[in-house]
PDB file of N, CA, C and O in Angstrom, chain B, residues numbered from 101:
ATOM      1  N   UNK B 101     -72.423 -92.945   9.395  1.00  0.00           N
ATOM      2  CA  UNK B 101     -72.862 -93.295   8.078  1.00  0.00           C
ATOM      3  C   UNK B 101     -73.384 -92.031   7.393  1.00  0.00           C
ATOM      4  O   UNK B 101     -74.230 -91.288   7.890  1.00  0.00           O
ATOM      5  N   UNK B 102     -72.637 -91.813   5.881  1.00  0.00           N
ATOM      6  CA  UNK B 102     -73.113 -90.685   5.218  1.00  0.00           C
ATOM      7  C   UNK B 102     -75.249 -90.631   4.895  1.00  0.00           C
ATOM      8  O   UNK B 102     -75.879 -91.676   5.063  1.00  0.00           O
ATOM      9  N   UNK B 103     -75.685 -89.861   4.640  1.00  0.00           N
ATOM     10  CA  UNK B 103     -76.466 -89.426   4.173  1.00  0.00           C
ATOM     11  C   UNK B 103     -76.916 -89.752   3.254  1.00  0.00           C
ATOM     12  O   UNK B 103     -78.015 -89.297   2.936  1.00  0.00           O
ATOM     13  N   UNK B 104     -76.177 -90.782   2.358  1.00  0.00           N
ATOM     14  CA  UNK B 104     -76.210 -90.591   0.886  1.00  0.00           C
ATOM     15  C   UNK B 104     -76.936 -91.776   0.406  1.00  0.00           C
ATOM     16  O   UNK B 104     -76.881 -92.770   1.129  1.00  0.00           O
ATOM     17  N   UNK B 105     -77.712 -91.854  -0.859  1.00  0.00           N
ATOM     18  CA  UNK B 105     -78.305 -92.480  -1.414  1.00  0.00           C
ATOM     19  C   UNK B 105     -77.734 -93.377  -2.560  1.00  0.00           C
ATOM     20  O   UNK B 105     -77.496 -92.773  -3.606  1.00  0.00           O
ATOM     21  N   UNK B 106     -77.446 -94.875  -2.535  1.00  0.00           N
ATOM     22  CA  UNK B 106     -76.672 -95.351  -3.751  1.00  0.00           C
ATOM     23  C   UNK B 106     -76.604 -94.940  -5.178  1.00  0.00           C
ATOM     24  O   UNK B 106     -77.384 -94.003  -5.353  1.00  0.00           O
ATOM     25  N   UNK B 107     -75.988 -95.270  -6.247  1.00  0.00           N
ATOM     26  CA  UNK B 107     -76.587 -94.830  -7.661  1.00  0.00           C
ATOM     27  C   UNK B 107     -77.835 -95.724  -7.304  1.00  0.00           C
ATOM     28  O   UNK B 107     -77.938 -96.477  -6.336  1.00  0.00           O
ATOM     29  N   UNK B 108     -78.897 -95.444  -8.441  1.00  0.00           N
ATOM     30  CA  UNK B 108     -80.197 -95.826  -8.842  1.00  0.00           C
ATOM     31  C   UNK B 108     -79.448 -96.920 -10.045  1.00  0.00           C
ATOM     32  O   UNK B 108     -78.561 -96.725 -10.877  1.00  0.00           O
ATOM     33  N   UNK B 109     -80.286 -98.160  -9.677  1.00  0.00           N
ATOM     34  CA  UNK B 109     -80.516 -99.843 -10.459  1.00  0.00           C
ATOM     35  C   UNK B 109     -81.098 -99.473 -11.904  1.00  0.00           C
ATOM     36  O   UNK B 109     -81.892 -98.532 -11.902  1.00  0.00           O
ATOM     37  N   UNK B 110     -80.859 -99.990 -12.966  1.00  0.00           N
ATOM     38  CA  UNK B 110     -81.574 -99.936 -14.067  1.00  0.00           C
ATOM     39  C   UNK B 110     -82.109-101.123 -14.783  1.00  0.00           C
ATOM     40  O   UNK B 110     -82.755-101.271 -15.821  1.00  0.00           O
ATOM     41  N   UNK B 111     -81.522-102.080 -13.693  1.00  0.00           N
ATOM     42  CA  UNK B 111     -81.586-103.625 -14.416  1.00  0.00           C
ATOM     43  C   UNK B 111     -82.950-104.041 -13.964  1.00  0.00           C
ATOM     44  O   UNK B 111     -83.197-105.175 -14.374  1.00  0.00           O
ATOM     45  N   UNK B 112     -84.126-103.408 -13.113  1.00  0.00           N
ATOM     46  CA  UNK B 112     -84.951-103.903 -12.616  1.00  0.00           C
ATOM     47  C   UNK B 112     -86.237-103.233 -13.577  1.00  0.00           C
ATOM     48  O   UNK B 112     -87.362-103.733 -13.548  1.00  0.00           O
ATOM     49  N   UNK B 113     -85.963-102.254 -14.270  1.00  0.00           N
ATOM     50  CA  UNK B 113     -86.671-101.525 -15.563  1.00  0.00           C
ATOM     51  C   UNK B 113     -86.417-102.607 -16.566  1.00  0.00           C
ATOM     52  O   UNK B 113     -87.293-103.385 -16.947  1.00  0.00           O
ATOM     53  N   UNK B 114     -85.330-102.616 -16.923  1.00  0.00           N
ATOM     54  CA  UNK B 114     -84.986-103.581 -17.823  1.00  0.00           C
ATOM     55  C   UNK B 114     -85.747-105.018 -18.375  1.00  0.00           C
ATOM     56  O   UNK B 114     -86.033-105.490 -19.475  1.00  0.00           O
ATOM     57  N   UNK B 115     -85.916-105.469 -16.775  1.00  0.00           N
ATOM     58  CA  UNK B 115     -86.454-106.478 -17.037  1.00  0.00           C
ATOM     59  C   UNK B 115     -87.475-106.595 -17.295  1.00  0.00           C
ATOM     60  O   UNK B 115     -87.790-107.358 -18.208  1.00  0.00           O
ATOM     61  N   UNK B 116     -88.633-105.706 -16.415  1.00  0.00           N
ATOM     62  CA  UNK B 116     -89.692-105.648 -16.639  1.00  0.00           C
ATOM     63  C   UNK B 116     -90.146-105.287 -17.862  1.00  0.00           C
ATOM     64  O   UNK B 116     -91.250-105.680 -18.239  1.00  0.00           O
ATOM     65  N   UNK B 117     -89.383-104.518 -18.620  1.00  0.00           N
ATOM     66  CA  UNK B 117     -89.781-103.932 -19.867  1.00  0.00           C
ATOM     67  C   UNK B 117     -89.750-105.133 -21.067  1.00  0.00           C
ATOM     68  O   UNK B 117     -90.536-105.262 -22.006  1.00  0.00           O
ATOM     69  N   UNK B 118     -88.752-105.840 -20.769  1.00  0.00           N
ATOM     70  CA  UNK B 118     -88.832-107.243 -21.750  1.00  0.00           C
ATOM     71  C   UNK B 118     -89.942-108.116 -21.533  1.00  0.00           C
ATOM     72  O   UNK B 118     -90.576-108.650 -22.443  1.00  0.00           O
ATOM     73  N   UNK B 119     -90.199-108.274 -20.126  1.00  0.00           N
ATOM     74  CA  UNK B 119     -91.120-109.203 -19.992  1.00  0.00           C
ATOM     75  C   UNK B 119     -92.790-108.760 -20.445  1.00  0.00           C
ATOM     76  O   UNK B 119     -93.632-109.474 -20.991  1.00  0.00           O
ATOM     77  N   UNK B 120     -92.883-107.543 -20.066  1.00  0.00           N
ATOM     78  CA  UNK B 120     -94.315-106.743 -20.687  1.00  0.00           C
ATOM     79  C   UNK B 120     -94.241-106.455 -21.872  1.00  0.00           C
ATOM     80  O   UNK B 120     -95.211-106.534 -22.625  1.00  0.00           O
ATOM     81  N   UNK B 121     -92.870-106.005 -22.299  1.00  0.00           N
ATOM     82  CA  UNK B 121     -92.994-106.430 -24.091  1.00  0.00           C
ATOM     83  C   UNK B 121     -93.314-108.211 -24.821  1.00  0.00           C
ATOM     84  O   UNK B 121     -93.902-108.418 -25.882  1.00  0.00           O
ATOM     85  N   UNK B 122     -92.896-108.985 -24.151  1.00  0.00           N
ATOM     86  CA  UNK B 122     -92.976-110.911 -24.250  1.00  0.00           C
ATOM     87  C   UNK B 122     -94.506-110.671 -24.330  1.00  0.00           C
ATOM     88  O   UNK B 122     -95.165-110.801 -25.362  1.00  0.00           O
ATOM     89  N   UNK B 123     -95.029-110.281 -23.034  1.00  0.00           N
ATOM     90  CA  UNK B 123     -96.759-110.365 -22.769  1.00  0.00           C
ATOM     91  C   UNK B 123     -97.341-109.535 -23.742  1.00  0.00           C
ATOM     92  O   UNK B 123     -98.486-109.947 -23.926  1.00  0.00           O
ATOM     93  N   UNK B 124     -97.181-108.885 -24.217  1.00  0.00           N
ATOM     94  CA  UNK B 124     -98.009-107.964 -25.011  1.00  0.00           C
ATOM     95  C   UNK B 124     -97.723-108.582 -26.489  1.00  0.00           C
ATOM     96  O   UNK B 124     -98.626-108.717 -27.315  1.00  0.00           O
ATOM     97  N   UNK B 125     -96.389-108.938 -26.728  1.00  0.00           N
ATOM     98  CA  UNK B 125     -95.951-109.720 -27.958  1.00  0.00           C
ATOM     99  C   UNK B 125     -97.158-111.031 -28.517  1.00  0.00           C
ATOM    100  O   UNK B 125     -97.716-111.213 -29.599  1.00  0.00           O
ATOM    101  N   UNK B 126     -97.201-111.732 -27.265  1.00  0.00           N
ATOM    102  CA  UNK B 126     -97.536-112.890 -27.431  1.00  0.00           C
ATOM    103  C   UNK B 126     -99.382-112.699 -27.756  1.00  0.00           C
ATOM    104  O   UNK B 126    -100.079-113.272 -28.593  1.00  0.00           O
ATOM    105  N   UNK B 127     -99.758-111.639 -26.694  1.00  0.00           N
ATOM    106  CA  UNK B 127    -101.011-111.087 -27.031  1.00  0.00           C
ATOM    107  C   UNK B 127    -101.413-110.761 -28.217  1.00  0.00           C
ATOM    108  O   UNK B 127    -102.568-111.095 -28.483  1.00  0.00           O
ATOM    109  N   UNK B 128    -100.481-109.893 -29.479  1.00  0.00           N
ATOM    110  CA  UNK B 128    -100.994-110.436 -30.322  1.00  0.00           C
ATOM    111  C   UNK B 128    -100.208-111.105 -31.290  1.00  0.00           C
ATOM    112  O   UNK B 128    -100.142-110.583 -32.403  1.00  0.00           O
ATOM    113  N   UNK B 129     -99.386-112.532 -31.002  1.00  0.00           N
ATOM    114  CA  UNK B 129     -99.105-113.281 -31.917  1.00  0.00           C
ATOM    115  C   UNK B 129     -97.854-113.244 -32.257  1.00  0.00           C
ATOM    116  O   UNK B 129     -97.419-114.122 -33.002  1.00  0.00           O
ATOM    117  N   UNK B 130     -96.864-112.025 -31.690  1.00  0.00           N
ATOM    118  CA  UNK B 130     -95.144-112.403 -32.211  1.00  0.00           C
ATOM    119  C   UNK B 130     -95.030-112.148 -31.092  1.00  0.00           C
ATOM    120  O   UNK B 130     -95.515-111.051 -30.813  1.00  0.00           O
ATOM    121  N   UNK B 131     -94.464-112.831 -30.040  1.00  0.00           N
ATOM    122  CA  UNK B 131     -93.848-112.701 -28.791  1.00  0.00           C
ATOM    123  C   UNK B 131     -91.914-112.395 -29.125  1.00  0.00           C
ATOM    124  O   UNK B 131     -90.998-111.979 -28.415  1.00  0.00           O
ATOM    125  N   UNK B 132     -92.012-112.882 -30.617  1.00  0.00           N
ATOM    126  CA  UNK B 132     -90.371-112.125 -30.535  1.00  0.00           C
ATOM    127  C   UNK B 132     -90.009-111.120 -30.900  1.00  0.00           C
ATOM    128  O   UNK B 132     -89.018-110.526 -30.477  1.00  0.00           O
ATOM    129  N   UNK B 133     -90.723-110.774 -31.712  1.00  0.00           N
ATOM    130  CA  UNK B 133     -91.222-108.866 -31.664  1.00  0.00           C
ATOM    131  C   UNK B 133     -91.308-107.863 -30.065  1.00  0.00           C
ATOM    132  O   UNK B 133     -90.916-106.799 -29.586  1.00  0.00           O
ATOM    133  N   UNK B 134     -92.023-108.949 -29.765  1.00  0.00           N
ATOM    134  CA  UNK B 134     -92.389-107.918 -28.302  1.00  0.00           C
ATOM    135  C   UNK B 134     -91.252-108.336 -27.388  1.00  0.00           C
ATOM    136  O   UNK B 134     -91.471-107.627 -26.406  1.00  0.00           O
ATOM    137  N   UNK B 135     -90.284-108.977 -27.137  1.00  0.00           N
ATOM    138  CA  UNK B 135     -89.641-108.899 -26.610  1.00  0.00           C
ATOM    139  C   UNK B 135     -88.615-108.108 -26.794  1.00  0.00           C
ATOM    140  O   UNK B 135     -88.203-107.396 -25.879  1.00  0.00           O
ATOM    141  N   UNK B 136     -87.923-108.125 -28.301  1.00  0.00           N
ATOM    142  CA  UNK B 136     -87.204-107.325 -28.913  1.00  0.00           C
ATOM    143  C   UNK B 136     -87.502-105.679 -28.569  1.00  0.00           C
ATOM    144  O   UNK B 136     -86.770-104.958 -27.891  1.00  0.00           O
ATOM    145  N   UNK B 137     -88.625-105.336 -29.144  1.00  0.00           N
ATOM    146  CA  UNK B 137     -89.056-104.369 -28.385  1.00  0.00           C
ATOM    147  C   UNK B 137     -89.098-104.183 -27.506  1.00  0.00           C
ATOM    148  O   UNK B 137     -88.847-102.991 -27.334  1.00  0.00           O
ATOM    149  N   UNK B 138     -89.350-104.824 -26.377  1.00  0.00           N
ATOM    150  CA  UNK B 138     -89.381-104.731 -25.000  1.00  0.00           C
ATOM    151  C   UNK B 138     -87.489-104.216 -24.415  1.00  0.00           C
ATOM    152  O   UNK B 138     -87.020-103.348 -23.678  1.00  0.00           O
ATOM    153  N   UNK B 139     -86.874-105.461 -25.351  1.00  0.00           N
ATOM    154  CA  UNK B 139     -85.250-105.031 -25.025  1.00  0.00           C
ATOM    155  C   UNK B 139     -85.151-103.575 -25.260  1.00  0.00           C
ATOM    156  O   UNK B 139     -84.854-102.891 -24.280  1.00  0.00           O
ATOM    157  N   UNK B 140     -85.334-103.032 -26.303  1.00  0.00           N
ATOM    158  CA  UNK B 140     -85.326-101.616 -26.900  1.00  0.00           C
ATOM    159  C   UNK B 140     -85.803-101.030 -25.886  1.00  0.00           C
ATOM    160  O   UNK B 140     -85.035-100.690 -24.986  1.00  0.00           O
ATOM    161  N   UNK B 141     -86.657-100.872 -25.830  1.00  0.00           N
ATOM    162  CA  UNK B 141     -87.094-100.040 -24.345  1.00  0.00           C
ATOM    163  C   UNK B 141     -86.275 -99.490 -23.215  1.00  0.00           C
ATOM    164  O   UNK B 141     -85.767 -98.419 -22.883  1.00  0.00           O
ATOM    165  N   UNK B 142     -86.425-101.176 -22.616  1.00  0.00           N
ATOM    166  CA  UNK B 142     -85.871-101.116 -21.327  1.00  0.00           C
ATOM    167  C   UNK B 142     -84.308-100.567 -21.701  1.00  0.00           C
ATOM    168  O   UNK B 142     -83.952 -99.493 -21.217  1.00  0.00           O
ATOM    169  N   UNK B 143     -83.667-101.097 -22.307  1.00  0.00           N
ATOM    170  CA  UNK B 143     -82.005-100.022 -23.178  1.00  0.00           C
ATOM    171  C   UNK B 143     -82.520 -98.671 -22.713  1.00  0.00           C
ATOM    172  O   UNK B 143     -82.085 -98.236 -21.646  1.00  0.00           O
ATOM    173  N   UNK B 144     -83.515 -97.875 -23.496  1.00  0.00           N
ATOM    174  CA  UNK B 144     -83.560 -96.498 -23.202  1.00  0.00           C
ATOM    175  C   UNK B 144     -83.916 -95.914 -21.930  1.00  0.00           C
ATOM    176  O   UNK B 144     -83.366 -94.948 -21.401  1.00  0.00           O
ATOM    177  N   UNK B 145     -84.709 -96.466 -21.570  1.00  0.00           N
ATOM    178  CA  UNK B 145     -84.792 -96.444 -19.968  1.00  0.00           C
ATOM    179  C   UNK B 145     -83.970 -96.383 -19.011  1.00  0.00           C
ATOM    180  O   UNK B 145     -83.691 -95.461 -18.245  1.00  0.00           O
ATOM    181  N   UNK B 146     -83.419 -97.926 -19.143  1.00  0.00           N
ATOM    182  CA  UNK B 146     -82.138 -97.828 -18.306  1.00  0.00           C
ATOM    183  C   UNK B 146     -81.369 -97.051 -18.779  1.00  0.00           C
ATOM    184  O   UNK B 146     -80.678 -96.730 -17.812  1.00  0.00           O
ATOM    185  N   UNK B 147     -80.909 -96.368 -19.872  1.00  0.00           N
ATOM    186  CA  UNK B 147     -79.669 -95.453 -20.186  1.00  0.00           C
ATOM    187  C   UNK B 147     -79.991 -93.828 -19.385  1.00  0.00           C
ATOM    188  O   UNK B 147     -79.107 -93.100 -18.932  1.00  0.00           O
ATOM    189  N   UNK B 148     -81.387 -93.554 -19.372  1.00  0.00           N
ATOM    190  CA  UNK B 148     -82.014 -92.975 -19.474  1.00  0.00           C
ATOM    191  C   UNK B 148     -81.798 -92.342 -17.700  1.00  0.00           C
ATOM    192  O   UNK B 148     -81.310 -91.276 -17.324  1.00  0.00           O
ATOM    193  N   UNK B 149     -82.123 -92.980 -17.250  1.00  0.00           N
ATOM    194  CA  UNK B 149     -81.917 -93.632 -15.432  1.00  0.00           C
ATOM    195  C   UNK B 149     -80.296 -93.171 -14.997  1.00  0.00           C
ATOM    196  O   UNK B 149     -79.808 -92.435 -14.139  1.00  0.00           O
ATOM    197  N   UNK B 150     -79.896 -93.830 -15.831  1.00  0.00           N
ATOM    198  CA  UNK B 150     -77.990 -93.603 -15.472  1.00  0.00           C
ATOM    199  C   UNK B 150     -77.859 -92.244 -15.760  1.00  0.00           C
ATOM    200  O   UNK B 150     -77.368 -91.514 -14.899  1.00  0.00           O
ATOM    201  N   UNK B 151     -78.204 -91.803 -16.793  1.00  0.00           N
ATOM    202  CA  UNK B 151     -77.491 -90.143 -17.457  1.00  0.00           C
ATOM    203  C   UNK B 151     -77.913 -89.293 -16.227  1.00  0.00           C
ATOM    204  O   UNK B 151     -77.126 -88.561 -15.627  1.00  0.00           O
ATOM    205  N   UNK B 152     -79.540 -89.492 -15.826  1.00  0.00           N
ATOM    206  CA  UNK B 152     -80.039 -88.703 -14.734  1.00  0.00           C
ATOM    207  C   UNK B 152     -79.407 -88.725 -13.502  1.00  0.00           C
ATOM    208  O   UNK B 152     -79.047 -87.682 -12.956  1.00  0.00           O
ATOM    209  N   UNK B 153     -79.201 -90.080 -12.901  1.00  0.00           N
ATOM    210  CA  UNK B 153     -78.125 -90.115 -12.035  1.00  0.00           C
ATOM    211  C   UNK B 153     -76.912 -89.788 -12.191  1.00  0.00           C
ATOM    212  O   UNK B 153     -76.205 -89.503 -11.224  1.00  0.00           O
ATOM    213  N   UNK B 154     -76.496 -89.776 -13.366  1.00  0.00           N
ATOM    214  CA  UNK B 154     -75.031 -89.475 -13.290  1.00  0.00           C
ATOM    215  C   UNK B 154     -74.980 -87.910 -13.182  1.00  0.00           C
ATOM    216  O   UNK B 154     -74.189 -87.428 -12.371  1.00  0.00           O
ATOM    217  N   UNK B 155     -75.897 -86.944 -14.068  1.00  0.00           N
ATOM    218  CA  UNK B 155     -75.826 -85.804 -13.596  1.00  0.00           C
ATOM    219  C   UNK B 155     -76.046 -85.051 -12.565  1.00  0.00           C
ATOM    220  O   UNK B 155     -75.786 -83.847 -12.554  1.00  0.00           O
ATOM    221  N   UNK B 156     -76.607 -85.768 -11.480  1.00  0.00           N
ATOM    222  CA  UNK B 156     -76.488 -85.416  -9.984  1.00  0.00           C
ATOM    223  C   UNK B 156     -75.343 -85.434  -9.364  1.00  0.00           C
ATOM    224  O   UNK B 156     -75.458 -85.326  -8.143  1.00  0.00           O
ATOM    225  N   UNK B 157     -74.120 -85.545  -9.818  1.00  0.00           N
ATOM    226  CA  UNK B 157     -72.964 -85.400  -9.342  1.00  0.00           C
ATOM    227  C   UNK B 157     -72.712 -86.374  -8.746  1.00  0.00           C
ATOM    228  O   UNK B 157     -73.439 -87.351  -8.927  1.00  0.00           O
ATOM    229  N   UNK B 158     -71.242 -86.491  -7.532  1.00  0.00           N
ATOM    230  CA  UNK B 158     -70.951 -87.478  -7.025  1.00  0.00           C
ATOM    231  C   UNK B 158     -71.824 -87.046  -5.656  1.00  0.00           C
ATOM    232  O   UNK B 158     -72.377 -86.007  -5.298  1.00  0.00           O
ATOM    233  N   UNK B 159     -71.620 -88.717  -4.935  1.00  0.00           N
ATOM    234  CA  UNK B 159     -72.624 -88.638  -4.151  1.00  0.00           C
ATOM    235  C   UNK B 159     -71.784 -88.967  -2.331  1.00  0.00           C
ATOM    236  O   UNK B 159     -72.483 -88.962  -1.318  1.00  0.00           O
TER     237      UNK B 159
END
């Protein structure tokens, strides 16, 4: 078995980032704001995650 480490997950940022955007939304009063936002996020994040992994070459 190689050495090697899978790509890196982005869907587990993702989620969390919606859901702490929901909680923070709702905290004060538009929970669909904060989720929306929260989507936004976690998008850059996860894109964010991939580019880095992807520029580590193949694996």
């Amino acid at each position: 078995m190689a050495d090697r480490n899978g790509p890196q997950a982005g869907g587990f940022l993702l989620a969390l980032c919606i859901l702490v955007g929901a909680v923070i939304g709702t905290v004060r009063g538009q929970p669909s704001v904060g989720v929306i936002a929260g989507i936004g996020v976690g998008i850059a994040v996860a894109v964010a995650l991939w580019l880095k992994d992807r520029a580590q070459g193949p694996r």
